[in-house]
N, C-alpha and C positions, 0 to 999 in steps of 0.2 A: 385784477380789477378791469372791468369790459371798457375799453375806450368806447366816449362820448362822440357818437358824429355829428357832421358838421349840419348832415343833411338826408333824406330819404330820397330813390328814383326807383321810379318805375316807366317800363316801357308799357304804353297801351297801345294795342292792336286792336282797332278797330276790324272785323273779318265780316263781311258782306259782300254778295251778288243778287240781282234780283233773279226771280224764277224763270227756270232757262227750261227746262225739262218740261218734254212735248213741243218746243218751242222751236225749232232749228238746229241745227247742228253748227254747220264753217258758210262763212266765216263768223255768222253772230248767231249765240247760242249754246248749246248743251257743251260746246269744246271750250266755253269761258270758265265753266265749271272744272272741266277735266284740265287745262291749262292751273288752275290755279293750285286745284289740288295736288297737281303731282310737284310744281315749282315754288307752294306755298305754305298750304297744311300740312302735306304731309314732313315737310322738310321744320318745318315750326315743329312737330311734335317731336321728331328724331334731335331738334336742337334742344329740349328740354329734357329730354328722357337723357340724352347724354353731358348736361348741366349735369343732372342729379348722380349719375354715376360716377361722376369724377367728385364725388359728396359736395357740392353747391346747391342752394336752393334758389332756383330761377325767380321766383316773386314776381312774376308778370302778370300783368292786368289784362285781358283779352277777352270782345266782343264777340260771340255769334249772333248774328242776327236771325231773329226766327224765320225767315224765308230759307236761310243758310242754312239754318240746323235741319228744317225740313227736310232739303235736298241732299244732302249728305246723308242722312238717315233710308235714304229711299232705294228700293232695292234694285230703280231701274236706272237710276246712278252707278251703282254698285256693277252692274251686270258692264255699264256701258262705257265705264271706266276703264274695265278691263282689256276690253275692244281700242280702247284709246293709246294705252300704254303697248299695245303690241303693234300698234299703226306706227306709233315713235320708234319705237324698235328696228322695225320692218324698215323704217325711212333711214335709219343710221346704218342699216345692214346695206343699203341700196347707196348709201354713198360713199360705203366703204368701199364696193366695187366698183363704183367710178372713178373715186380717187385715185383705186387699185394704178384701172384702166391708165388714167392720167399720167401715173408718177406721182402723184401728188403727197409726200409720204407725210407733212405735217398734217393736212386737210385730214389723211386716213386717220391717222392716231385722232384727231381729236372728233369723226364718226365714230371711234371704235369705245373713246370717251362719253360719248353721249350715250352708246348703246347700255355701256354697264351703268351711268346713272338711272337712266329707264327700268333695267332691270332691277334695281336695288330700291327703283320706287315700286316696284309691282311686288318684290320680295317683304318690302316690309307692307304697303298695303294688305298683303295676304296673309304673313305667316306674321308678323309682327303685332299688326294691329287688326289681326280676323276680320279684315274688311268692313269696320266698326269703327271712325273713325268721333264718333259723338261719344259711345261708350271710352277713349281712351282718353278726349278731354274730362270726362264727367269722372275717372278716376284720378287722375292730377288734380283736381278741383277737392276730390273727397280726400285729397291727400296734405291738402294744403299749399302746393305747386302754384295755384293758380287761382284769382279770382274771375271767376267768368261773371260777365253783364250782358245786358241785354241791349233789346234795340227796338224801334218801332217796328212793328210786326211785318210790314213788307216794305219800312224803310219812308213812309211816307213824311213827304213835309210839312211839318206841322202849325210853322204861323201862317202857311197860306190855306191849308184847309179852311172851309168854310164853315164846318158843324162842330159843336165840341161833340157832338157824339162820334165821329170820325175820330178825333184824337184818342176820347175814350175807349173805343173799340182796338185802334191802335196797338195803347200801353196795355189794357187788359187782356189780347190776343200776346201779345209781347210777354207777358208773365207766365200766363196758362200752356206757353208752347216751352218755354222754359223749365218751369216746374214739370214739364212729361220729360221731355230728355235730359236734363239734371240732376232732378229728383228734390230739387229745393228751389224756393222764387230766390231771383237775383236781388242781390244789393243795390247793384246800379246798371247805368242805361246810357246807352251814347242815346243822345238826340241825332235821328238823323241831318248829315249836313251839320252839325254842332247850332243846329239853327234853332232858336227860344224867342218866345215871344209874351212880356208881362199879360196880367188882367188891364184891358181897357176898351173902349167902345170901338171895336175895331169896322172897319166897311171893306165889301169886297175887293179889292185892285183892277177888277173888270167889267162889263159890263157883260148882264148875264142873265137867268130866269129869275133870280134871287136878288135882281135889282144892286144897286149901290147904296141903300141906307145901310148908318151905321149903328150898330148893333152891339149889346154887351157880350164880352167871352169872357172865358177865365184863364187865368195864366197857366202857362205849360205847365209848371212846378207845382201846381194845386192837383192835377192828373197822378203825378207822381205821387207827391205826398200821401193822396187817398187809396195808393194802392200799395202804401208802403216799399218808395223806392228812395234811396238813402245821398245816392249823389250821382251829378251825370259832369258833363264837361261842356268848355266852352272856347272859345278862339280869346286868344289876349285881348283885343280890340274890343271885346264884347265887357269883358272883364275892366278894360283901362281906356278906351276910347283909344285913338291914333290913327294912324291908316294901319288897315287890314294888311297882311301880305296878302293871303289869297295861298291855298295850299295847288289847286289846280292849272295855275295861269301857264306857268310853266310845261307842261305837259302837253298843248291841244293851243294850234296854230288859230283855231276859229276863235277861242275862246279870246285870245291875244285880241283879235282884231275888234270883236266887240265889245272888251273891255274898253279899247281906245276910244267909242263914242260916247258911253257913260262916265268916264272919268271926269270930262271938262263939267260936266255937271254933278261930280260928287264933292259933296263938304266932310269931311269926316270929323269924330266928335275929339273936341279936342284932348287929351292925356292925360290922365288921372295919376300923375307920379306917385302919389299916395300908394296906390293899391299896389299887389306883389303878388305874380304869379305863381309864387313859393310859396303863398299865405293859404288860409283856410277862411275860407267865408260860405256864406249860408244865404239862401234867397227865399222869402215868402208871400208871395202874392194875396194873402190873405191870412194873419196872422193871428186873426179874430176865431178860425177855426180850424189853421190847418197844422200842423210840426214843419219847421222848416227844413227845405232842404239844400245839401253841400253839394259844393261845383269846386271842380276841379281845371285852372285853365291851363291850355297851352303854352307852354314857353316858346317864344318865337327867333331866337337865336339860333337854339339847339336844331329844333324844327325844321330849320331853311339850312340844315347843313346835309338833311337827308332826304327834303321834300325836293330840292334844286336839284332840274338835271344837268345845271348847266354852270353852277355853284359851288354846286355840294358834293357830298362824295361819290355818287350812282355818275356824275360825268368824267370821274377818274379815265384816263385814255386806255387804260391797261384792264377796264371793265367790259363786259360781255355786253354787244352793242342791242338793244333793244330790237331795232326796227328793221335788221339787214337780215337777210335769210335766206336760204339754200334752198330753187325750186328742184324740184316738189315736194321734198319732205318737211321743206318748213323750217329746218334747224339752222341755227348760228353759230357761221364758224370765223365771225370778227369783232374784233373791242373796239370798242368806244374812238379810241386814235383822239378824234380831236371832236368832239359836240356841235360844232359848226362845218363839218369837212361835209364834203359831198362822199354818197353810200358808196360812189364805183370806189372813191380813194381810201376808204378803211383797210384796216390793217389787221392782221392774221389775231386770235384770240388765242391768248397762250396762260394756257390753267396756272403755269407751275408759278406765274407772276403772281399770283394773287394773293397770297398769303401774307406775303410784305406788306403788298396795296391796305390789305384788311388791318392788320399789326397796326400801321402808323395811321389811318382812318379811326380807329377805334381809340388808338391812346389818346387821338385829340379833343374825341368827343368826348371820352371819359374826363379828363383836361380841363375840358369845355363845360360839365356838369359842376364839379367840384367847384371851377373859378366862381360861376354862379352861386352856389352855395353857399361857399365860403364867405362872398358879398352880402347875402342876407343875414345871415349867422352875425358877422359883425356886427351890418348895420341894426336888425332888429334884436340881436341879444337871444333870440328863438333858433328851433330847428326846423329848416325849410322842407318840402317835400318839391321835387320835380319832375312832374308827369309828362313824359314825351310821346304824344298820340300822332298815331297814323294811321293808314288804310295796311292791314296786313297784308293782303295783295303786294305793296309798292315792295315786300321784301319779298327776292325768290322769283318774281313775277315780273317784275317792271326793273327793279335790279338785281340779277341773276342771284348776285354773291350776296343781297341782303342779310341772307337767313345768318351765314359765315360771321359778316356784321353785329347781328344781335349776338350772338355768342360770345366772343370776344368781347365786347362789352359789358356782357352778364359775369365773367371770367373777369375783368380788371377790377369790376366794383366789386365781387366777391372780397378780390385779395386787398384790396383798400381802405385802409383805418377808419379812414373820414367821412365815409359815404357808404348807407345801407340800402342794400334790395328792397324793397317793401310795398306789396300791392295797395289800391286806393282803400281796398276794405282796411285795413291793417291801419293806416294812415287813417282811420276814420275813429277807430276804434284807440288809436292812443294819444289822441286831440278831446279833450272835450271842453274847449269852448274855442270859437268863432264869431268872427263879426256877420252883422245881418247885415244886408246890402240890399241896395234895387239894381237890377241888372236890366239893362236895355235891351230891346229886340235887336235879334243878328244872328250871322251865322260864320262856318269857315271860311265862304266865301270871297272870291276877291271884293275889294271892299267891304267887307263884314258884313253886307246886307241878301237881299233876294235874288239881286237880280241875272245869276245863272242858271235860274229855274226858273223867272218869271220875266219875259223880255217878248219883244215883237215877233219870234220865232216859237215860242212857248204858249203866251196867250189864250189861245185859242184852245190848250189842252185845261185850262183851269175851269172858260166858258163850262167844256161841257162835263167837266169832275161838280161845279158848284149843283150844276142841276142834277147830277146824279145823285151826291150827298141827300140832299132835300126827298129825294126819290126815295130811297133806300128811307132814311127816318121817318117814313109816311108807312112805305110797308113793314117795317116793324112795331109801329104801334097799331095798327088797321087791321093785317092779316090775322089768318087764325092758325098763323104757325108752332103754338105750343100745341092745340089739342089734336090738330089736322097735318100726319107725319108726313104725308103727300106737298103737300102747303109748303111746310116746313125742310123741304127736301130742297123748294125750288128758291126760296125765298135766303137759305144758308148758302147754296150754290151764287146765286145773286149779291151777297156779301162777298164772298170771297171771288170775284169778279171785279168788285168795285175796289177792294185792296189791293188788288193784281195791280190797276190802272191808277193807284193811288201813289204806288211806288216814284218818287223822288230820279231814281234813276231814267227813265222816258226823257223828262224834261233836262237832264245834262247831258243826255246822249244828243239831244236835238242841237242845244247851242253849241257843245263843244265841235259837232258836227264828224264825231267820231264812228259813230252808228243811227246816224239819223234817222233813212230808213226804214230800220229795223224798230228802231223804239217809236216813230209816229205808227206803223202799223200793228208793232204791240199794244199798244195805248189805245189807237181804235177799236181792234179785235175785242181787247177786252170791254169797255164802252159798252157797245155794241152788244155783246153777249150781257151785260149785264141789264138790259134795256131791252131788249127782249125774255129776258127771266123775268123781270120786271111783269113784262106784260102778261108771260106766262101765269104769275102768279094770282097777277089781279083778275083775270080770264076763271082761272081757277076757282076763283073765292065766289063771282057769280055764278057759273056753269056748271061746278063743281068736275067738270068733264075738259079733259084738251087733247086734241086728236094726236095719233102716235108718233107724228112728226115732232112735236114737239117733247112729248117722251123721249124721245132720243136724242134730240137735241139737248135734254137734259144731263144722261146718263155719257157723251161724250165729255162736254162739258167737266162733268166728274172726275173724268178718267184723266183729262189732259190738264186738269187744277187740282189736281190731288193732295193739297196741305189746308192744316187745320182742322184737323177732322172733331174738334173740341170746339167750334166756331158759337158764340151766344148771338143771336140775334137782339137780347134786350139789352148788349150793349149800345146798340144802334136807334133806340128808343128814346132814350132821354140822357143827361149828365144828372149826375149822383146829387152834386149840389147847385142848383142853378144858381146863374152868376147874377150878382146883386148890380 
């Protein structure tokens, strides 16, 4: 007889970067990609293919985001990947011989360390995974391994958009780039930022071409619903009211300090002890015509025991220190020591410790699941599900030994009576009924609201996104880009322009002030090109003629934004159902 558990878990990995390819290389650019691949995906797939071999079935929930899948798919990733992992190589082989030089015999051993992790990422990127790293999710997926979800298509945020054709375009670009390299539409969908926003007469937050009257939208969840997507996720806060934690605050010293002016003027909503992040509830903004749809929230204990660098277990002393590194090749060869120590005073990184570290981190979070569990199980007489979402990045990438982490974890609840594996689809599928709720606008954010994407530093990128939106939904119902493939060349390029700069990430690259820089001149560049296509287009449709400068300034354009090649402009035209 199958013992009854107490409760389901699942880990969600959130996996997103915005489009970096053509864009720069070091310090911000095409090496955030190759960084994360060789410390992230690729070590995620090697932790599930060897779940399975030791006969476990990993049941993990995991996001690609379609900007993500694009670039991973792309051959001139593929090519410059490869250039990446033998730069690593080359750099561990060059501090072998320093250390040589030195004495230094711990320092060598752990270059000579790094060398064969490198190599053993390049071995399996090549002979493992044929350099197809989308083809080996989408077979875990066809295997029942994994359920993969989606994401807004270049991650944009969607209660500050100002058009619902913009969100439209979004979720529907978010599906169609999924069903190519999956081969089936997804289930479900992180909202980027876990950021939602009901139906109601919403008004711009800026002053802008689009003025500040306020105006009817439709709820995020009605987008979904129409395009048949079954559940997304949300921050507890969003879910129960309370104060937010805030998944990022911890990580980005800027972010810290401008948290500290908004707080004295934040009320948060007061706590819903009712509701249970272990429960199943349903949202529907329009219930009159739409299916409702299931959210999944974050638990925030578990959360802060992996999100914290300073808390949780990534500040362990005896962990691979994030931010200390070896010029010129870049590599780390110190732990953590103490989270508040100064960098000179860090202490030597010593692999052979970590195993332990991992062992006793892991049986507490597993620990840590159950206790939960077993609390709702009592109290509501039900069996709980507990979804532990994060940015997959922060495993592998931000803390070395994450990946080690998930394993062990996946490995204890395997072997535990009380507690089952079970991805969101699965959990979806052995629920059939749920309460209906209204969920308030909010997001992961600290405070649960906007304001890491929309603040005195940001501003000014929504000013000119609002008049862009408005721009673009002009030329898609105006132009004569169905009949005219010319038109229609310039006016597709021109969309996929304005999602480039649509992307969520710009505006936290600004405030956290991590890559400032870098994201205000992506954000313009892109702007800018799409506003001149713009022009091009409309140039077009009078003259039928645009001199060849402009032709090429097309055909670059193409070459250096080369995703979505499946791109509708009548998403950009109207919403399906307009809002009442």
């Amino acid at each position: 007889m199958t013992h009854s558990p107490v409760g389901y878990f699942s880990f969600v990995l959130h996996s997103h970067l915005p489009y970096v390819l053509s864009h720069g290389s070091w310090p911000h650019g095409t090496d955030w990609l190759n960084e994360a691949t060789a410390e992230t995906y690729i070590p995620i797939l090697n932790c599930i293919n060897e779940c399975i071999e030791q006969g476990i079935q990993p049941r993990l929930t995991i996001g690609i985001s379609p900007v993500l899948a694009e670039q991973l798919d792309d051959e001139a990733f593929k090519a410059g990947f490869d250039a990446y992992l033998q730069i690593k190589i080359d750099a561990a082989l060059a501090d072998q011989k320093t250390f040589k030089k030195q004495r230094e015999t711990e320092l060598f051993e752990l270059a000579h360390w790094w060398e064969t992790i490198y190599r053993g990422i390049r071995r399996d990127f090549v002979e493992r995974y044929q350099r197809d790293l989308i083809t080996e999710f989408r077979r875990l997926l066809n295997k029942g391994y994994l359920d993969i979800f989606t994401c807004g298509a270049t991650h944009g945020y969607f209660p500050l958009l100002s058009q619902d054709t913009s969100i439209r375009a979004q979720v529907k670009m978010a599906i169609k780039c999924h069903q190519r390299h999956f081969g089936r539409k997804p289930r479900g969908i992180w909202l980027p930022e876990c950021a939602y926003r009901p139906r109601y007469a919403w008004a711009p937050p800026v002053d802008s071409a689009i003025g500040r009257r306020a105006y009817p939208r439709k709820g995020v969840d009605e987008f979904l619903s129409e395009n048949g997507i079954e559940y997304f996720f949300v921050d507890s806060s969003t879910l129960k009211g309370g104060k937010a934690i805030g998944v990022y605050i911890a990580r980005f010293e800027g972010l810290q300090q401008l948290w500290e002016q908004y707080e004295r003027a934040f009320n948060p909503r007061e706590e819903d002890f009712e509701k249970s992040c272990y429960e199943s509830y349903q949202v529907n903004s329009m219930p009159e015509t739409h299916q409702p749809v299931s959210i999944f929230a974050r638990d925030p204990e578990t959360g802060i025991q992996v999100w914290s660098g300073t808390h949780g277990y990534p500040g362990d002393g005896w962990y691979l220190d994030f931010h200390k590194k070896n010029f010129p090749g870049g590599l780390r060869y110190w732990r953590v020591t103490d989270s508040r120590m100064d960098m000179a005073d860090k202490k030597r990184y010593h692999p052979e410790k970590i195993d332990e570290r991992l062992f006793e981190n892991a049986a507490h979070f597993v620990g840590l699941i159950k206790q939960k569990l077993t609390q709702y199980h009592q109290s509501h007489a039900g069996t709980g599900f507990l979804a532990a979402p994060f940015d997959t990045e922060l495993f592998g990438h931000w803390w070395f030994e994450g990946i080690g982490f998930i394993k062990k974890v996946i490995q204890r609840i395997a072997n535990d009576p009380d507690i089952r594996l079970a991805t969101c689809a699965e959990v979806l599928d052995r629920r059939h009924s749920a309460r209906l709720i209204n969920l308030p606008e909010g997001s992961w954010g600290e405070g649960g609201y906007h304001f890491i994407w929309l603040n005195k530093d940001t501003d000014w990128t929504w000013i000119q996104l609002y008049t862009a939106e408005m721009r673009m939904q002009m030329l898609a119902r105006s132009t004569n880009h169905r009949q005219d493939e010319k038109v229609g060349k310039i006016v597709r390029q021109a969309a996929r322009e304005l999602m480039l700069a649509q992307a969520s990430d710009w505006q936290f690259l600004i405030t956290t002030r991590s890559a400032a820089d870098y994201a205000e001149t992506r954000f313009s560049k892109h702007i800018a090109d799409f506003n001149r296509l713009a022009d091009m287009a409309e140039n077009y449709e009078r003259k039928k003629a645009l001199p060849p400068d402009d032709w090429e300034f097309l055909e670059r354009c193409q070459m250096r934004d080369a995703l979505f090649p499946d791109i509708d402009i009548e998403w950009f035209a109207s919403v399906e159902l307009p809002a009442i």
